[in-house]
C-alpha positions in Angstrom: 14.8 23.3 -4.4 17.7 25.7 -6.0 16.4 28.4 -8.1 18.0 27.0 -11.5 15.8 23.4 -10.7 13.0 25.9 -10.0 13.4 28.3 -13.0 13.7 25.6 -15.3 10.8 23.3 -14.7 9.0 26.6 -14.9 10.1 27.5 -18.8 8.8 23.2 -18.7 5.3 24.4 -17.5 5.2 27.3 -20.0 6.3 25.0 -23.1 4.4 22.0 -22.3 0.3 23.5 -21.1 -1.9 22.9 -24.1 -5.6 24.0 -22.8 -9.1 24.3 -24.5 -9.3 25.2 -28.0 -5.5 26.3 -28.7 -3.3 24.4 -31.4 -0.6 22.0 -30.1 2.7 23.8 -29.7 5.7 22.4 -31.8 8.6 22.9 -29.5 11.2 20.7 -28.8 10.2 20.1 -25.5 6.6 18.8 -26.4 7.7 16.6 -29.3 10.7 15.0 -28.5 9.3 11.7 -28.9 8.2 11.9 -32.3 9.5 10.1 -35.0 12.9 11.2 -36.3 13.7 12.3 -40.3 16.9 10.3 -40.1 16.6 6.6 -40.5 18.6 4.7 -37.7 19.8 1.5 -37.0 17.0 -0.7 -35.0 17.8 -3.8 -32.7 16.7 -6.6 -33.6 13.7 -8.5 -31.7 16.2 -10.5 -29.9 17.5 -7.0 -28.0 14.2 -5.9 -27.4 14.7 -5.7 -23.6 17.5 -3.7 -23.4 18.5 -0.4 -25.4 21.4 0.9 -27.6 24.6 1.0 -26.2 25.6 3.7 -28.2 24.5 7.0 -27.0 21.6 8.6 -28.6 21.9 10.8 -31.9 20.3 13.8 -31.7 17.7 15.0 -34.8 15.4 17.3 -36.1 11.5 16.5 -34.6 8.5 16.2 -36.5 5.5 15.5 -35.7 3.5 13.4 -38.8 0.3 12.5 -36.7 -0.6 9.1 -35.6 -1.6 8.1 -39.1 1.9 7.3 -40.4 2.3 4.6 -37.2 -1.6 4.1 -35.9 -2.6 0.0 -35.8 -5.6 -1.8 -34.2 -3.4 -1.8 -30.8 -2.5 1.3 -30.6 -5.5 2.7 -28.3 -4.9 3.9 -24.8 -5.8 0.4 -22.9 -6.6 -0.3 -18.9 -4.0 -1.7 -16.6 -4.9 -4.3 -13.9 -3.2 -4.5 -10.5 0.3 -6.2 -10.8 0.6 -7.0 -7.5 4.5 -7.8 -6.4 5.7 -8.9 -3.0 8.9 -8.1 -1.5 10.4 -8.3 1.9 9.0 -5.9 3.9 5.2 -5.2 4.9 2.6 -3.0 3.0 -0.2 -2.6 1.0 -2.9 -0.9 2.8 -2.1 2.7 1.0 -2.1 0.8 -2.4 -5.8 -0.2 -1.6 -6.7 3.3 -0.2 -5.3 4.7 -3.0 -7.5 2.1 -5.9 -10.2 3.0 -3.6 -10.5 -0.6 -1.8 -10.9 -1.4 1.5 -7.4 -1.3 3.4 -6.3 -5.0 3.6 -8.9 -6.5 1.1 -6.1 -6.1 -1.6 -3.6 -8.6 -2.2 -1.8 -7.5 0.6 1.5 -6.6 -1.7 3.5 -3.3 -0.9 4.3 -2.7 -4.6 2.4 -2.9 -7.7 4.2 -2.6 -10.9 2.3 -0.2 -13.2 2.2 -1.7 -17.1 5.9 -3.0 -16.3 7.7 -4.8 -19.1 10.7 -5.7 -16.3 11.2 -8.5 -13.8 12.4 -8.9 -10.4 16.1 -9.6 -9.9 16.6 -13.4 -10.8 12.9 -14.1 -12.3 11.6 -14.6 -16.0 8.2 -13.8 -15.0 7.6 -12.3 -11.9 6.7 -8.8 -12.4 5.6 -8.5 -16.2 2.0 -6.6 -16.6 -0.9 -8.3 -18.3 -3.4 -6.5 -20.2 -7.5 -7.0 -19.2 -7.8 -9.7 -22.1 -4.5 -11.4 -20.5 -1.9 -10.7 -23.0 1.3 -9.5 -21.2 2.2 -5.9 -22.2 5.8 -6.7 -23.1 4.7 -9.1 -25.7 2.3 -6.7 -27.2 5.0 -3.9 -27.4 7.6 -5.9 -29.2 5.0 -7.3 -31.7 4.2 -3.6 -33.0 7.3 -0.9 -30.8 7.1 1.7 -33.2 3.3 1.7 -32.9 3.7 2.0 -29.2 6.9 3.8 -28.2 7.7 6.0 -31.5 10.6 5.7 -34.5 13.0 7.5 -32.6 12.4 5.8 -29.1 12.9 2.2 -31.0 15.8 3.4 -32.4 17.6 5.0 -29.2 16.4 1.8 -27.0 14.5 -0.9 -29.3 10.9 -2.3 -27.8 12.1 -1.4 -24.0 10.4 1.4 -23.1 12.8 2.4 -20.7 10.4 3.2 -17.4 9.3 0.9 -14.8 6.3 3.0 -13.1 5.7 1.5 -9.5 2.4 2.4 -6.5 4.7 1.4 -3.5 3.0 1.3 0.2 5.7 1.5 2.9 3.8 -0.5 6.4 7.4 -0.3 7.5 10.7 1.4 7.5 13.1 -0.2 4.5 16.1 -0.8 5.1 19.2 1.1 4.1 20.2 0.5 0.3 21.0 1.5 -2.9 20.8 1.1 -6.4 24.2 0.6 -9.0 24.4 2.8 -12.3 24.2 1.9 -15.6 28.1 1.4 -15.9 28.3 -0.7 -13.1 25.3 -2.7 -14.5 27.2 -3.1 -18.1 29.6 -4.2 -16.7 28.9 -6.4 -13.7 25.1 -7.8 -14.2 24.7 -7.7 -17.9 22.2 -4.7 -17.7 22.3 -1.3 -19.8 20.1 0.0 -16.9 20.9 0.8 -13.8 18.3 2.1 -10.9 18.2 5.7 -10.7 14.8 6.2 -9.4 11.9 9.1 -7.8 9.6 9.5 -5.5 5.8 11.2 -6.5 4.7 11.4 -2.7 0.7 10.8 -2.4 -0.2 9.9 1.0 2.0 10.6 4.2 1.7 10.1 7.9 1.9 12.8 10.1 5.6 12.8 10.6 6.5 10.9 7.8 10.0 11.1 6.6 12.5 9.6 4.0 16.5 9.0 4.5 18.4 10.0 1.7 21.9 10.6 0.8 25.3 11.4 3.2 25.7 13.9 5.7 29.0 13.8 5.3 31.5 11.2 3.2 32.5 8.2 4.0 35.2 5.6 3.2 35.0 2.1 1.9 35.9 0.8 4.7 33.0 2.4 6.7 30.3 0.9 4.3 31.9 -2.6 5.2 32.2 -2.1 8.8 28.1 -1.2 8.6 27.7 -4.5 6.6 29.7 -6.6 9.1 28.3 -4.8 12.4 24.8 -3.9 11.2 24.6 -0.5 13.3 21.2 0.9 11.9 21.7 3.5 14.1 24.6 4.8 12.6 23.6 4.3 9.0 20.6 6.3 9.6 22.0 8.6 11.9 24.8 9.2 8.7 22.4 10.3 6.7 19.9 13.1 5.4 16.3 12.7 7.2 14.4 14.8 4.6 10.4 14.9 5.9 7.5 14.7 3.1 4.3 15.2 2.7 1.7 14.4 0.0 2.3 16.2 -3.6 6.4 16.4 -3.3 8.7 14.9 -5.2 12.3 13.5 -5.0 15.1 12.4 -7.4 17.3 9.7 -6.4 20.5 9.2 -8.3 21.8 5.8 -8.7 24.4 5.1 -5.6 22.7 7.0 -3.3 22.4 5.3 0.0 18.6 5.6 1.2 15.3 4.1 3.0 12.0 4.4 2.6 10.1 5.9 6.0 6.9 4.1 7.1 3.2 5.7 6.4 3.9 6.6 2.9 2.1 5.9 -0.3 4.3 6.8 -3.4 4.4 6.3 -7.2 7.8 5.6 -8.2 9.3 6.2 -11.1 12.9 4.8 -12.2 14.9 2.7 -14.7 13.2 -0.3 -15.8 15.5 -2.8 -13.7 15.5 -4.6 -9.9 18.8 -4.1 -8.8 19.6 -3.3 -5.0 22.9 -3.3 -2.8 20.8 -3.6 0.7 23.5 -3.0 3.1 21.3 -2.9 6.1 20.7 -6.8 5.2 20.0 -8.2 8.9 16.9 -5.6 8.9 15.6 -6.9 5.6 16.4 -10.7 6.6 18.2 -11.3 3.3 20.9 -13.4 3.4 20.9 -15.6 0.5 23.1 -13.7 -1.8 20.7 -11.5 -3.3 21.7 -8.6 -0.7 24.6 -7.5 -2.7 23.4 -8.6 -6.2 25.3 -12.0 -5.6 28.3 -10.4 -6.4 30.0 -10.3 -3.0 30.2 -7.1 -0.8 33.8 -6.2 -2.0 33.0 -5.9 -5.5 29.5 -4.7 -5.0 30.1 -1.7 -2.4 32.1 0.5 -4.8 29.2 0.9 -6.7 27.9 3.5 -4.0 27.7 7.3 -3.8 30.3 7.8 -0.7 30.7 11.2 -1.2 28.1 14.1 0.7 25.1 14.9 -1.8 21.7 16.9 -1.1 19.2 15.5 -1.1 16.8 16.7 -4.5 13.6 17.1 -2.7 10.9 19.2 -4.4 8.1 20.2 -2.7 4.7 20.6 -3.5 3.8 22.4 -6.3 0.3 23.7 -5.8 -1.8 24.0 -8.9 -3.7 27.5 -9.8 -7.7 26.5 -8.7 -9.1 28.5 -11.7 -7.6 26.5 -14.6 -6.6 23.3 -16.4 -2.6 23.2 -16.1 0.4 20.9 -16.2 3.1 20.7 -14.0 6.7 19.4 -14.5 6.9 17.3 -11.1 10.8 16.1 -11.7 14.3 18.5 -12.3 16.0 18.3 -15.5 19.0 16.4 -13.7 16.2 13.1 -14.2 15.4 13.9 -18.4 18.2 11.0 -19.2 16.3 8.3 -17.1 12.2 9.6 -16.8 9.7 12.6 -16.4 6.7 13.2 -14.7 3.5 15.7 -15.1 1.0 16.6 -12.2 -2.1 17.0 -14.8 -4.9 19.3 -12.9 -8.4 19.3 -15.1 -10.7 21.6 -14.3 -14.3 21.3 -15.9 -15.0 22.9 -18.9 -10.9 23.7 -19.8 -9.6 20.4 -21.6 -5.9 20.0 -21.4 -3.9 18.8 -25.0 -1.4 16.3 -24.9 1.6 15.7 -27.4 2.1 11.9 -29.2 4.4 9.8 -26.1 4.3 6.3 -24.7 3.2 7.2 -20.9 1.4 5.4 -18.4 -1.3 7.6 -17.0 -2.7 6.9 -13.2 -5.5 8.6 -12.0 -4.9 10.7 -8.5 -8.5 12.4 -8.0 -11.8 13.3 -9.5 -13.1 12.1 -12.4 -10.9 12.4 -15.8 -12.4 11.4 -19.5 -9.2 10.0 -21.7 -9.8 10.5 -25.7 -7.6 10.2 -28.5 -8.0 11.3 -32.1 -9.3 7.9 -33.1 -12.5 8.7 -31.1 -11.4 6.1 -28.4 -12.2 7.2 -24.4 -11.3 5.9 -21.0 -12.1 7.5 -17.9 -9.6 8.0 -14.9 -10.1 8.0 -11.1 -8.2 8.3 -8.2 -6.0 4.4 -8.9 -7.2 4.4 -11.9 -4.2 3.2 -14.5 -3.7 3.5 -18.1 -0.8 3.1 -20.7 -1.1 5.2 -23.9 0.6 4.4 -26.9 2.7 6.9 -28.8 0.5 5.8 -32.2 -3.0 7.1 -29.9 -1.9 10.5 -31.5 -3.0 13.6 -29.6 -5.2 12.7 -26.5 -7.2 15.0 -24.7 -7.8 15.0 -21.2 -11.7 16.3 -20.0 -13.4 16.6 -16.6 -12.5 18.0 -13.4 -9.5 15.8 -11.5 -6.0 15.4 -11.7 -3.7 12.9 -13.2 0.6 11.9 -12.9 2.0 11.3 -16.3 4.4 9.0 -16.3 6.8 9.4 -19.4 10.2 7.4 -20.7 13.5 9.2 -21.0 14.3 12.2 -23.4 15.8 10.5 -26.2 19.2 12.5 -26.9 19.4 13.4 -23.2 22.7 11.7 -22.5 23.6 8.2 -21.1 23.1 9.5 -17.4 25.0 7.4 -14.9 
């Protein structure tokens, strides 16, 4: 990790940490979300699923407690598994992880965590339900200020603009990658793109991820691999970046990539289903849906070809004599997502600011409360999605947590 990505998630740590009996700070960086002082335009409920086109206006924050928005559904509320299947094997770290027996789940190697989106060419497939069976999309758009703030709606109407993801890799994935925002405009109807990341929680010894070009490549090289299907060479043309549990990666839209075998992960990215899978043979997809049904000539120039790093962050080891919370993703990702390691330790409560996130439990045992006197607890697979209109919640207990949030409104269009 450079020292700028370094230096600046730690200014994040230092703005963020809220602990025990100290008042909420007010900087920018801990209420973005909050609703803004200058009335916007809002789409209508027929735009709900996708955001503004226009780029976000920035505006003075304020913070006017959960009062001015809070309604009957605006408690933090439980998410049941949303199991997905794709075409490659998995599933045994998901039930590790929710504390099952491996293979006694549903045997899916993704499970979409309070998702809103669908997979590519479904109306369904994909959308999380609530316990009482109501499907989380529906609820947002019937109250979105209530759950995702003024200023979010305003920015990106009732979408909240994440798609959270447990993902179990039982084998390698094949090469791929994701189009940007301006290739989705403009090609699939989409003002999201896929730029994505990887929270690693469980690795195999030896575990590793492929991600981005050695070197660059022509056109013409990306369509000879999808003609001859040389895994070799793909892999062999790219970074092999090894993991373990507790690091994190940022993956820009374009980037050619797999996912190694043995890992657990929770991934964050754009709320969308879009992928160019140019090692199709591998995959066994061949109905169209390998390059977005748009044909490999038009589809192809929608990838990075030029040499990039990989953004690999390791491990970020929390202090073992006090509550803290950790930025887990570099400032490059504030335009699509963030992420927070939370670490509770007993006795030191940790604060948090009014967002829409979805919380998921990694260890020990958490107690959830917001100002409304409403609780959860959180263990390791345990998921929650907390409403901006819960207010201030505090986080109590001994155990650690990821917080999933949306993007920074006013952070730029990213790619």
């Amino acid at each position: 990790m450079s020292e700028d990505r370094e230096d600046a998630l730690r200014r994040f740590d230092d703005a963020r940490a809220v602990t025990g009996d100290e008042p909420a700070t007010g900087s920018a960086a801990a209420t973005r979300d909050a609703p803004s002082t200058q009335a916007q335009d809002r789409p209508s409920s027929t735009q709900a699923r996708q955001p503004s086109t226009r780029a976000p206006q920035s505006s003075p924050e304020t913070h006017s407690g959960p009062s001015r928005i809070a309604t009957a559904t605006s408690a933090p509320l439980l998410l049941p598994a949303n199991p997905v299947f794709r075409f490659y094997r998995g599933g045994a770290g998901i039930d590790r992880f929710r504390g099952v027996e491996p293979g006694s789940g549903p045997g899916a190697p993704e499970d979409w965590v309070g998702s809103t989106t669908t997979s590519f060419g479904n109306d369904i497939e994909g959308l999380a339900a609530l316990g009482d069976g109501r499907i989380l999309r529906d609820v947002i758009a019937a109250d979105p200020e209530a759950y995702l703030g003024t200023q979010h709606v305003a920015a990106f109407g009732a979408n909240p603009g994440l798609l959270v993801k447990l993902l179990d890799a039982g084998e390698r994935l094949s090469v791929h990658f994701h189009p940007d925002r301006g290739f989705a405009r403009e090609h699939l109807h989409s003002d999201f793109g896929k730029t994505e990341a990887w929270l690693i929680l469980e690795a195999e010894p030896g575990a590793h991820m492929h991600l981005g070009l050695q070197q660059s490549v022509d056109l013409e090289t990306l369509h000879r691999w999808v003609t001859e299907q040389d895994s070799e060479e793909m892999l062999s043309a790219l970074h092999k970046v090894p993991v373990s549990a507790g690091d994190a990666l940022f993956v820009p839209a374009g980037t050619l990539h797999t996912i190694g075998s043995g890992i657990t992960l929770i991934e964050l990215q754009e709320p969308s289903d879009m992928s160019v899978v140019v090692e199709w043979r591998n995959a066994g997809v061949t109905n169209g849906d390998e390059h977005l049904q748009l044909g490999w000539d038009q589809v192809l120039p929608a990838a990075e070809i030029n040499a990039t790093a990989p953004i690999h962050i390791p491990a970020r080891h929390a202090e073992l004599d006090k509550s803290s919370l950790k930025r887990l993703l570099p400032p490059e990702a504030d335009p699509y997502f963030r992420a927070e390691r939370l670490t509770l330790q007993a006795g030191q409560p940790l604060r948090l600011q009014p967002l829409f996130s979805i919380l998921i439990g990694t260890s020990g045992d958490v107690t959830l409360s917001n100002e409304m006197g409403e609780s959860l607890r959180l263990k390791r697979g345990t998921a929650v999605v907390i409403p901006f209109g819960a207010g201030m919640t505090t986080l109590s207990g001994a155990g650690t947590a990821i917080r999933c949030l949306p993007p920074v409104v006013g952070a730029g269009e990213g790619r």
